[in-house]
NUROMI-387647 format. One record per residue (C-alpha): residue number from 0; residue in one letter; chain; x, y, z. Coordinates in Angstrom, 1 decimal. Last residue first. Layout:
<rs>
R   seq   type   mol       px       py       pz
R   NUM      A     A        X        Y        Z
...
</rs>
This chain:
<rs>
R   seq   type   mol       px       py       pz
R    86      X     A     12.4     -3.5     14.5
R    85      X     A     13.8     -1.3     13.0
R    84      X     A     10.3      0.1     11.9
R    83      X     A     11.3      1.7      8.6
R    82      X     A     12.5     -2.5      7.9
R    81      X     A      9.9     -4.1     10.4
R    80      X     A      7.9     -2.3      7.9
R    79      X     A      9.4     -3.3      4.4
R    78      X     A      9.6     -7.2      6.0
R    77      X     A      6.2     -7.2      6.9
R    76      X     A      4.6     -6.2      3.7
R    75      X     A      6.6     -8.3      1.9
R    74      X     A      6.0    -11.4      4.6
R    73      X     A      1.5    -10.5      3.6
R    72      X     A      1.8    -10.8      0.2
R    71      X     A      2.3     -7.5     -2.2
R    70      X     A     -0.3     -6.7     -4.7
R    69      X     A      1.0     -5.9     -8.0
R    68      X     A      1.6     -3.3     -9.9
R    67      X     A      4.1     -1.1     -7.6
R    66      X     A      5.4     -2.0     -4.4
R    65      X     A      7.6      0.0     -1.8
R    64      X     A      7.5      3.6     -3.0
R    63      X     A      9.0      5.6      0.3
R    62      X     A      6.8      8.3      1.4
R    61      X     A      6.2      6.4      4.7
R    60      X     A      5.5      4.0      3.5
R    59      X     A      3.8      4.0     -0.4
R    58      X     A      2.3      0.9     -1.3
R    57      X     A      0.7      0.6     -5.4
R    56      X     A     -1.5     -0.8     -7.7
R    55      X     A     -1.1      0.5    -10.0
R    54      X     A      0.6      1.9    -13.1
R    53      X     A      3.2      4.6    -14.4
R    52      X     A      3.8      5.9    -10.6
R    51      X     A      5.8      8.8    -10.1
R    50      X     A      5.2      9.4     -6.4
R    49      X     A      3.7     12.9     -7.0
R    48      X     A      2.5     11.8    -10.7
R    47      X     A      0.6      8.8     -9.2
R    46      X     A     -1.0     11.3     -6.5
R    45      X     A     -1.9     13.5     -8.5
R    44      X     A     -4.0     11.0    -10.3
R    43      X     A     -6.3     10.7     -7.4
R    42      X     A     -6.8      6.8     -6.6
R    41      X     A     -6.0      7.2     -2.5
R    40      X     A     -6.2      4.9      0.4
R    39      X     A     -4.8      6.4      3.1
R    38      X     A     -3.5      4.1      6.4
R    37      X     A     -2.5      5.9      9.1
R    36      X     A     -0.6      3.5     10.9
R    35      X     A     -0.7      1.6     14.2
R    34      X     A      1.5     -1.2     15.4
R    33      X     A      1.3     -4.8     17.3
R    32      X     A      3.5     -6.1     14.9
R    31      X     A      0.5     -9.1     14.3
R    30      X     A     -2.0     -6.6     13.8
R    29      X     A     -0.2     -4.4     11.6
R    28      X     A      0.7     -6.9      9.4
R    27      X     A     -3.1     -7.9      9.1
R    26      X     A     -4.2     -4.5      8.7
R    25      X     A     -1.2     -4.1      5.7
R    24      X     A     -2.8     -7.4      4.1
R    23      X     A     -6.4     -6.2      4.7
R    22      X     A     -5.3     -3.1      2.4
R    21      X     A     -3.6     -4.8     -0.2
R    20      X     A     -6.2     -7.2     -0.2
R    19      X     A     -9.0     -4.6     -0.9
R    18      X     A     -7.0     -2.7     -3.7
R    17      X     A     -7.0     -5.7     -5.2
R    16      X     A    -10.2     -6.6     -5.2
R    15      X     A    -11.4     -2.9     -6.1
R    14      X     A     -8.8     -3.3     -9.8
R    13      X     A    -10.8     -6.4    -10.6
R    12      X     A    -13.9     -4.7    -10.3
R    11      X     A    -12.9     -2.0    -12.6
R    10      X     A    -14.3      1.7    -11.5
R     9      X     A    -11.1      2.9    -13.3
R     8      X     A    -10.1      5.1    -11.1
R     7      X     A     -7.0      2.9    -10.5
R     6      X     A     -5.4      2.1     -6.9
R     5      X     A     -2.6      3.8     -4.9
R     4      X     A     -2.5      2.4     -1.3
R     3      X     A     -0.8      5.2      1.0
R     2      X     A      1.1      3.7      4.5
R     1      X     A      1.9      6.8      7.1
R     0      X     A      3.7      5.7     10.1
</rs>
């Protein structure tokens, strides 16, 4: 499974907290579903015009555009991957 955060380039502080939580939210799903995932953590503005993002932050998995502009809580998270998961 391949999970892509999508944060600003903005160098905003707020924006790096964010992008944080996202990412210990996925480890923390991950952790509990006993699961591994290549986790990419990306602000490269190709990237928002490959998965046609207007703002951030965002969760891609694999290649599917889960959340966008906010950060997800930890039950989101693990409901879209037990989803692609079927489990």
């Amino acid at each position: 499974m391949e999970i892509v955060v999508v944060s600003a380039n903005c160098g905003c502080k707020g924006k790096m907290i964010e992008k944080n939580k996202i990412i210990e939210n996925i480890n923390e799903v991950l952790e509990v579903l006993e699961l591994e995932a290549d986790i990419i953590d990306t602000n490269n503005f190709d990237d928002m015009i490959k998965y046609g993002l207007m703002t951030t932050p965002a969760v891609i998995i694999d290649g599917n555009v889960k959340f966008i502009g906010r950060v997800p809580k930890v039950e989101e998270l693990k409901v879209e991957i037990e989803k692609i998961k079927n489990i």
